[in-house]
Every structure is written in C-alpha cells, then in structure tokens.
C-alpha positions in Angstrom: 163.8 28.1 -40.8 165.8 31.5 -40.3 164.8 32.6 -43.6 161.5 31.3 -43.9 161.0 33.4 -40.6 162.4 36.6 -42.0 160.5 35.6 -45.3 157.3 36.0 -43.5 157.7 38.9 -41.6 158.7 41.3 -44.2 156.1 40.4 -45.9 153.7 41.0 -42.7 155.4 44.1 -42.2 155.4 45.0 -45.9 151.7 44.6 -46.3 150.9 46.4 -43.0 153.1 49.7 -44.3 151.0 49.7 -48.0 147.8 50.1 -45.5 149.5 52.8 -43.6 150.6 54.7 -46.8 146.8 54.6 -48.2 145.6 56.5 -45.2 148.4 58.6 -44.7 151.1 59.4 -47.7 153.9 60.2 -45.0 156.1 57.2 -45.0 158.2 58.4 -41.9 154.5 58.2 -40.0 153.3 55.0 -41.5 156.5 52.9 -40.7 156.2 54.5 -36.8 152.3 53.0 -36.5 153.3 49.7 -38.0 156.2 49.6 -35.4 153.8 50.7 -32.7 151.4 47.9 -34.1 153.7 45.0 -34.2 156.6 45.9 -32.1 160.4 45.7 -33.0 160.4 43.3 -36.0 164.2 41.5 -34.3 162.4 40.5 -31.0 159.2 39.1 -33.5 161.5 36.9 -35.1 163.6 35.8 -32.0 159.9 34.7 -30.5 159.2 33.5 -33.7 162.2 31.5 -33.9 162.3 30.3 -30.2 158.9 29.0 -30.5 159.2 26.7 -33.6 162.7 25.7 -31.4 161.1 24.9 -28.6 159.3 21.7 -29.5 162.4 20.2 -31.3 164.2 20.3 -28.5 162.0 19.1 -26.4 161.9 16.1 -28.5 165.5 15.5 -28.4 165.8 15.6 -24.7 162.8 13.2 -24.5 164.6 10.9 -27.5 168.2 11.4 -25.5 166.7 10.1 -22.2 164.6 7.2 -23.8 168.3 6.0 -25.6 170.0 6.5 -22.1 167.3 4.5 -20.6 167.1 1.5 -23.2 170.8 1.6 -22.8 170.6 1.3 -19.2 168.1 -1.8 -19.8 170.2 -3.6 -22.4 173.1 -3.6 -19.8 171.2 -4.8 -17.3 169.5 -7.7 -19.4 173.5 -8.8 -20.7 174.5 -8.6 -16.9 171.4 -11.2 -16.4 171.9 -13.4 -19.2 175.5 -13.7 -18.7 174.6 -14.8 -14.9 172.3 -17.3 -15.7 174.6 -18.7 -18.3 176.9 -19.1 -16.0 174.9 -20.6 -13.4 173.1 -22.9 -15.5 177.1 -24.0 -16.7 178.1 -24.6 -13.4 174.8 -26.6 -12.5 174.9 -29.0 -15.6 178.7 -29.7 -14.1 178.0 -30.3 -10.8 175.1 -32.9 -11.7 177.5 -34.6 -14.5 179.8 -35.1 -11.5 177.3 -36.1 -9.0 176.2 -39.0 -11.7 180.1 -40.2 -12.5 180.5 -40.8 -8.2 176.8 -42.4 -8.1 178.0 -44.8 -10.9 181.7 -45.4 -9.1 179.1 -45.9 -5.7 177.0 -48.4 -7.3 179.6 -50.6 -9.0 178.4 -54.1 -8.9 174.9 -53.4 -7.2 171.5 -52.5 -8.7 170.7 -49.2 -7.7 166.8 -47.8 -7.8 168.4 -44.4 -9.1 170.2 -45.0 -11.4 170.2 -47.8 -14.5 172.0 -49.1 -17.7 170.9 -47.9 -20.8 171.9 -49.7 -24.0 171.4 -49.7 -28.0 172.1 -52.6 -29.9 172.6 -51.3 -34.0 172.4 -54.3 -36.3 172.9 -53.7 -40.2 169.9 -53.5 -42.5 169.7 -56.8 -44.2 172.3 -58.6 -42.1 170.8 -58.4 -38.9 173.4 -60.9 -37.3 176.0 -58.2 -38.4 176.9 -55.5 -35.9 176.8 -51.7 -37.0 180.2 -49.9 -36.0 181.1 -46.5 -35.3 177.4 -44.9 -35.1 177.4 -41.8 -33.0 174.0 -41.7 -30.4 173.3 -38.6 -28.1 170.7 -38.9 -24.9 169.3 -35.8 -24.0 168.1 -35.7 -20.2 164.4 -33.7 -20.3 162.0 -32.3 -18.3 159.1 -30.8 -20.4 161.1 -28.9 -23.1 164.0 -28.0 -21.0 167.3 -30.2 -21.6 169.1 -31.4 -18.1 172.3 -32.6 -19.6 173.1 -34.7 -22.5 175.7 -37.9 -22.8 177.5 -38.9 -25.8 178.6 -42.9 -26.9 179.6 -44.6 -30.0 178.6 -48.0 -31.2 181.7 -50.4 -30.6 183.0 -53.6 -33.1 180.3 -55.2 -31.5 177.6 -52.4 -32.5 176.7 -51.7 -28.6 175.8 -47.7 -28.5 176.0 -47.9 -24.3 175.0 -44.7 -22.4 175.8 -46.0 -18.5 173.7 -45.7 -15.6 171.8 -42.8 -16.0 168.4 -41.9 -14.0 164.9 -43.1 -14.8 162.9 -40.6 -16.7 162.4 -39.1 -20.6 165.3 -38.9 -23.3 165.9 -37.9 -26.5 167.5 -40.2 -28.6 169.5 -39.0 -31.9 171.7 -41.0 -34.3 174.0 -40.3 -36.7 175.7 -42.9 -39.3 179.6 -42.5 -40.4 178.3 -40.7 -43.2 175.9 -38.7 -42.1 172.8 -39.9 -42.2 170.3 -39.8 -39.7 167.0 -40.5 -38.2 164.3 -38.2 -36.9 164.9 -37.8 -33.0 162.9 -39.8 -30.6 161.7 -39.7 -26.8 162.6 -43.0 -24.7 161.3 -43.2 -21.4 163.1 -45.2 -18.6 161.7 -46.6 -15.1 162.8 -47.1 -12.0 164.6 -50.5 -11.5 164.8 -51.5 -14.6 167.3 -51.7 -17.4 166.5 -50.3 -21.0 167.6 -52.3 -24.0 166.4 -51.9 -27.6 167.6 -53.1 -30.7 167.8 -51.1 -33.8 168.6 -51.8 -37.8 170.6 -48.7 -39.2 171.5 -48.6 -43.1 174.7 -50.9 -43.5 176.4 -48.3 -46.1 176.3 -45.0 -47.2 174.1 -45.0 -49.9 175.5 -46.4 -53.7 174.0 -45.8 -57.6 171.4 -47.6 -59.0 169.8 -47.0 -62.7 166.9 -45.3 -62.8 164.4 -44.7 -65.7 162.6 -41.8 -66.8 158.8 -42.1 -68.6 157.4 -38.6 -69.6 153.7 -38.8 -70.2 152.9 -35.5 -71.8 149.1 -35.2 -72.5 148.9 -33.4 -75.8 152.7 -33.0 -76.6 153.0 -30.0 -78.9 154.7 -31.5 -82.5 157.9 -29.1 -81.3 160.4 -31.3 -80.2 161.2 -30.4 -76.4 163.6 -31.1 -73.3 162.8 -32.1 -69.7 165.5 -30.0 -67.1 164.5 -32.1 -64.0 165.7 -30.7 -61.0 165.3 -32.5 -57.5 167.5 -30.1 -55.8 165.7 -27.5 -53.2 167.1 -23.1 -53.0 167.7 -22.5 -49.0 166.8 -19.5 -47.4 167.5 -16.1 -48.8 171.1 -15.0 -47.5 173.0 -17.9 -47.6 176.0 -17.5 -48.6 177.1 -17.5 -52.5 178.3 -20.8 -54.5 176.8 -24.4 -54.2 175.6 -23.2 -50.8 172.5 -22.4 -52.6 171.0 -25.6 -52.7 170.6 -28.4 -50.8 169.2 -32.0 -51.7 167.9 -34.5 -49.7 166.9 -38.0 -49.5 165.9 -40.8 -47.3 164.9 -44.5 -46.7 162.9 -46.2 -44.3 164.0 -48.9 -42.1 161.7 -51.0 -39.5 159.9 -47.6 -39.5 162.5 -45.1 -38.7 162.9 -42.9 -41.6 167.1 -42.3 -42.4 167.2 -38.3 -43.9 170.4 -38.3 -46.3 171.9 -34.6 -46.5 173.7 -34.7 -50.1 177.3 -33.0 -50.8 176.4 -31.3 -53.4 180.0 -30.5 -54.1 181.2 -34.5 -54.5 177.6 -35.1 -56.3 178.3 -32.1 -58.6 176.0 -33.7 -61.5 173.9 -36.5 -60.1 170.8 -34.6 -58.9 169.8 -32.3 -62.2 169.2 -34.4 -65.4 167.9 -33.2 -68.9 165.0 -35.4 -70.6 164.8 -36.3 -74.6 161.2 -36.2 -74.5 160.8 -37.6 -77.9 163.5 -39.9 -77.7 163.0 -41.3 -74.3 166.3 -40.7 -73.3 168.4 -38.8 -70.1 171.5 -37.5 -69.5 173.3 -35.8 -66.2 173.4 -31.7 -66.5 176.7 -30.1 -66.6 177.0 -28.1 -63.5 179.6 -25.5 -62.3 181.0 -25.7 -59.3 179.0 -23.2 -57.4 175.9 -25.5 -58.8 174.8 -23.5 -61.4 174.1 -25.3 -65.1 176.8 -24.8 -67.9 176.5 -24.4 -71.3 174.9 -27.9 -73.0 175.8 -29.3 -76.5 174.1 -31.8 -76.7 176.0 -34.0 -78.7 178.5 -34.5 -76.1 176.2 -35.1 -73.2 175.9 -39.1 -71.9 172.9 -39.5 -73.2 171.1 -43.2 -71.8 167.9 -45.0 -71.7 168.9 -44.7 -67.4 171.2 -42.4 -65.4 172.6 -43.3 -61.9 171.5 -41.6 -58.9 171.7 -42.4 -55.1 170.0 -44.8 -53.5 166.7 -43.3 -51.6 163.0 -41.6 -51.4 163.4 -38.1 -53.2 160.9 -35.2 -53.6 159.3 -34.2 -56.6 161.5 -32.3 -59.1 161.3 -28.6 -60.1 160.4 -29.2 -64.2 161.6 -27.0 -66.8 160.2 -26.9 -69.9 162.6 -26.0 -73.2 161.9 -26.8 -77.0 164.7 -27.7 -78.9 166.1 -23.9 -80.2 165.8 -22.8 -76.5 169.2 -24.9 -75.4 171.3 -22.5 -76.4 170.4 -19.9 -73.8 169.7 -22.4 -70.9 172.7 -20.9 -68.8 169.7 -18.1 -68.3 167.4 -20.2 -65.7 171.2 -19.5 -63.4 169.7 -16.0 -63.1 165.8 -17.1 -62.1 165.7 -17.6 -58.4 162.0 -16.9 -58.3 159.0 -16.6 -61.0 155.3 -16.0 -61.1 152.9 -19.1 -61.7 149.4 -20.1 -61.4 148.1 -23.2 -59.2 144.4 -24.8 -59.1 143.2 -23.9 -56.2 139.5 -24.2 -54.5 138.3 -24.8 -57.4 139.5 -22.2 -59.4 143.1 -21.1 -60.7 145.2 -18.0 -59.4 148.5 -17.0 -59.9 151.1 -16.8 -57.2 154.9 -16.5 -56.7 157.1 -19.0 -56.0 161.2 -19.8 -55.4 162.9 -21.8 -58.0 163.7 -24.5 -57.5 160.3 -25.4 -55.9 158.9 -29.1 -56.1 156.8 -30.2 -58.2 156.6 -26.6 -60.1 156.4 -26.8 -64.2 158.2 -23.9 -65.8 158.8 -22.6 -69.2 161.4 -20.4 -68.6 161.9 -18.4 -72.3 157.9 -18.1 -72.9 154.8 -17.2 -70.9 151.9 -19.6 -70.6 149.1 -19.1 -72.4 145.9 -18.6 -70.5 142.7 -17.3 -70.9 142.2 -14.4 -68.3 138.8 -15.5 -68.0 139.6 -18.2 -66.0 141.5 -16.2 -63.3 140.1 -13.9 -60.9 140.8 -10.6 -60.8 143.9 -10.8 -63.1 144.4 -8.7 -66.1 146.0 -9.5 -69.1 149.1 -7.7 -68.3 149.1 -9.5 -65.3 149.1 -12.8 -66.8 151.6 -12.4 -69.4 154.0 -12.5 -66.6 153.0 -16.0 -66.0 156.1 -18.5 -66.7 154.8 -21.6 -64.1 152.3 -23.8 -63.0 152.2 -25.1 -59.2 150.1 -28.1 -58.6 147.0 -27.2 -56.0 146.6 -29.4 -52.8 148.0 -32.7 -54.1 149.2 -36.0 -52.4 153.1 -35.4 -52.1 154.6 -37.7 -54.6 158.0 -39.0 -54.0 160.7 -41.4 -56.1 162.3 -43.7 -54.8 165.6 -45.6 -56.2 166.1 -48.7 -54.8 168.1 -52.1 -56.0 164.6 -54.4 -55.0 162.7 -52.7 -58.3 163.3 -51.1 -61.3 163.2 -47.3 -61.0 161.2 -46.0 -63.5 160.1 -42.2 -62.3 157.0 -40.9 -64.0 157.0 -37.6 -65.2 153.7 -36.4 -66.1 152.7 -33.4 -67.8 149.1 -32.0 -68.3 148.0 -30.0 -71.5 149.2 -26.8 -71.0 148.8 -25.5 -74.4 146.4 -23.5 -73.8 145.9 -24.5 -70.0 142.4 -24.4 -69.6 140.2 -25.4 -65.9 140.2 -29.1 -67.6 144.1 -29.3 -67.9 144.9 -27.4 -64.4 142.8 -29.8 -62.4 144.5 -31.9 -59.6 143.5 -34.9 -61.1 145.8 -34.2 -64.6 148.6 -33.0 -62.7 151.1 -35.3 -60.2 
C-alpha cells in the first residue's frame, strides 16, 4: 500500500511540474508553485496512508470485540449446559430412588401408583417354549422427553419383568442374543391395573437356506454377460475406511412385529454379493477382501451352483452390475466407483441424475456408457449423456426377497431392453 501510495503521487506531482515547465521554463520556480499547490509531498502521503488505514482498523477492533463477545457467550452457554446436565442427573437419581422405597413400601399390597409390568417372550413356532436371555428397555415419557429408563432380561422361563413402575406411556425396545431387533413401540399403562402381554420373538439367529436366481432379460444382447448382484447398502460419507463401508440388512416379520437383522459383514465376508451366469442360469458367491471390496474372479474356480446360501430374511433390492464376458478381468475396478451418473423414468419423461453405489435397485454397466437417444432427455447434451453408466427405476413399488425354509427362493431378476433404452424400455412397468 506504501508503494502504491508513493506510486501515485510522483506521478501527481510529476504531471503537475510538466504543466509548470510549459508556462514557465525555470524549473527552480515550477517545483516551488507545485509545492505551494499541493503541499509537502511526506505529509500527502502520511494522510494518504492514515486514511486507507483507518478503515482496516476499524474493522479489526469491531472483528476483536465481536470474537471477545461470542467468546464470552460460548462460556456462558457451557456454564449452562453443564448445570442443567447436572441437574437433570441428579433429578433422574432421586426419582429412581424414590420408586425402589415405593416398591419396598408396597410389598404385598396393590398400590394405585405404582403397578407390575411384565413380557412374556415365547419362541416363533414353539409358542409353549420360552425365549431366554432377550434384553427389553422401558423408557418412562412425557411427550418426547424421556423420565428415566429400566432395564430386565428375559429369565429360563422367558419372563422380561420390569417391576412396579407408574401408570402412564413407555417405550418398549427388544433386542435378541444376537442382535436382532424390533422397531420400538409405545405401551400405555393405567392406574390400578397390571400390564401383561405376550410376545413371539425369532427362536434363533437366523441360518442358510438355498435360494435361486431367474434373470429375465428382455432382449438379451447375443454377448454372453454376468449378473454382480449386490444387496449390500454404502453408509454415509466419512465413515471410517475398510468393511465399515457397507452395511446389510435384513428382516422377518413375526405376529406383525417386523425383526431388523444388522449383518456382520466381517463373519458374512461373501454371502451378500453373488455373480450371475446369465446364459447358464447359474450363481456363485463373490470373492471379497476383507475390507469388503471384490477380488480378482477366475471364474473357473468360483462355486458355481444352480443356488447359493444366504441368511434367512426379507432383503432389499440389489445394486445390479452389468459385465459381458471380456469385462471380468477388470472387475476389481467397480472397488473405485462409489458414485455414478444414471438416468431414471420420471413423470413421464427420463432424466439423468446421480446416485451412490451401491444403491438398490440401480442397473449399471460399469466399463460402457448407455446408449440413449438425447432426444428423449430434456435439456441434456450429448456430452452430457455419454457420462451415463446407470439406470434408476422411477417411483416403483419397493420390491423385496425374501429367503425363507416355508418356499422355495427363487429371486427374479428382471432386466428391461436397454440396448438402445428407449421411453418404451425405461417405463415403470418394464422395470422391477
């Protein structure tokens, strides 16, 4: 700023001498006038300098005394939080205690306050047979605050018994040995009156059963090509690196209650991602790493079936990958494509969108584009469209398979004509 200031003075005070010298050759007398004119040029460019100053520091002391204030603020709210925390500790204590003495006070009587609150678990199929060692929480509300919360376990006899607890709403959440678990539910309790309710839970964790794949391909090109079916689901971005990645998840139902299933992806290493002879009928587990991503396939050495095991229960739609014959040697790529551009059908018309992989129900040819006609997209160029490597169903009932040991399993897998896709084969009734 120094320089820029003595920058444009000398050439102020340049200029104004050149005028001087045309009306009077003397240069002694034409620097005096321009001096007299404009002053000594050292205290110009101090006031210059001071000026231009003045507003930057002005907006530092404003800047300084807004961070002391916020600082002031955020010590303040901590100080408050921390209190309330506190309180609210000491509060959820003293009314745990005050419920353990009216229990030990009502011993033998039937209190109005206060009443038993019981679970009977039965096994699925079995109902004569207790269910053992199921852990149940009651949460104590009011509105959508949480009073307290109480813990039990099922005993040999599969009673999941809370105590005397006051009348009002809970939530109920259970949790089998293994892990699964229902959606929570609100119970309400009344005055005077004890509340009993029996419930079926899944008598094991959930065991293999064969299950059959049928690809219906409308229009199969005469290239012989491979199904990668993947039923596993990407979490959020910033989860940490390795199997951690994915998740999968099933679920049965059971006298209504439906049983989610969280998978461990790292004992299940190679039951949830399976590659599909199209032309042969046939399907064999994917080789996966151990941080979940798919090895190299020969397939000559993969266990190739007419079924494949997989865990018993209700699973989403897969995440399809298309790949001809030649393309298997490179199939370690897709490990690198954690999202990809597509097109959907979509009020009536298609357009392209992006979308993580894997995503459910999403057809991708991951070495080649789709072809399309640009006509039938909106507002999409050519160069646009040759980015297009998906296709995302539209607003379609969500399909689901289900692997159970009452039917055989055979999983339809059905692919519309997408060579070329047209308006005909990108409709939502060609595509489930």
């Amino acid at each position: 700023m120094r320089q820029d200031i003595i920058d444009e003075l000398s050439d102020h005070f340049v200029c104004a001498l050149n005028r001087e010298l045309l009306k009077n050759p003397d240069e002694k007398v034409a620097r005096q006038r321009v001096l007299n004119q404009y002053g000594d040029p050292i205290k110009v460019a101090r006031q210059l300098w001071l000026e231009a100053m003045k507003e930057k520091i002005m907006s530092q002391r404003i800047m300084t005394g807004i961070s002391v204030t916020m600082a002031v603020c955020g010590f303040i709210v901590v100080g408050i939080a921390w209190s309330m925390m506190q309180e609210s500790r000491a509060f959820n204590l003293q009314m745990l205690e005050q419920f353990k003495l009216a229990q030990e006070r009502s011993a033998g009587e039937t209190s109005g306050e206060l009443q038993p609150i019981e679970f009977q678990l039965v096994q699925e199929g079995s109902e004569d047979q207790p269910a053992e060692g199921f852990t149940g929480t009651l949460s104590k509300r009011d509105g959508n605050d949480t009073i307290f919360t109480v813990e039990a376990v099922s005993d040999q006899n599969g009673l999941l018994d809370f105590g005397k607890l006051p009348w009002g709403n809970y939530l109920l959440t259970l949790k089998a040995p293994w892990g699964e678990a229902p959606k929570a539910e609100l119970i309400t309790t009344i005055p005077g009156r004890k509340y009993e309710e029996t419930i079926v839970c899944p008598a094991r964790t959930p065991e293999k059963v064969e299950v059959q794949f049928q690809v219906n391909w409308q229009n199969m090109p005469e290239e012989e090509y491979y199904l990668l079916c993947d039923f596993r689901h990407r979490k959020a971005f910033g989860s940490s690196v390795g199997s951690d990645l994915f998740f999968l998840s099933s679920y049965q139902e059971i006298k209504g209650r439906l049983w989610l299933y969280s998978h461990d992806l790292d004992r299940e290493s190679e039951e949830n991602v399976y590659l599909i002879d199209v032309k042969n009928q046939r399907a064999a587990p994917c080789p996966l790493s151990a941080d979940g991503n798919i090895k190299k396939i020969d397939e000559r050495q993969l266990n190739w079936g007419p079924t494949v095991e997989i865990l018993q229960g209700v699973y989403a739609r897969p995440t399809i990958y298309l790949i001809s014959q030649n393309e298997l040697g490179k199939i370690t790529e897709i490990n690198s494509l954690s999202s990809t551009k597509g097109i959907r059908f979509e009020n009536g018309q298609l357009e392209t969108i992006s979308f993580v992989v894997p995503s459910q129900g999403a057809i991708i040819f991951p070495f080649e584009n789709i072809s399309i006609d640009p006509a039938l997209v909106v507002d999409k160029t050519p160069a646009v469209l040759r980015q297009i490597h998906g296709f995302v169903p539209g607003r379609l009932p969500r399909k689901t398979y289900a692997a159970t040991e009452k039917q055989p399993n055979v999983w339809e897998i059905n692919i519309p004509d997408l060579f070329p896709i047209t308006r005909e084969s990108g409709s939502l009734s060609s595509v489930r």
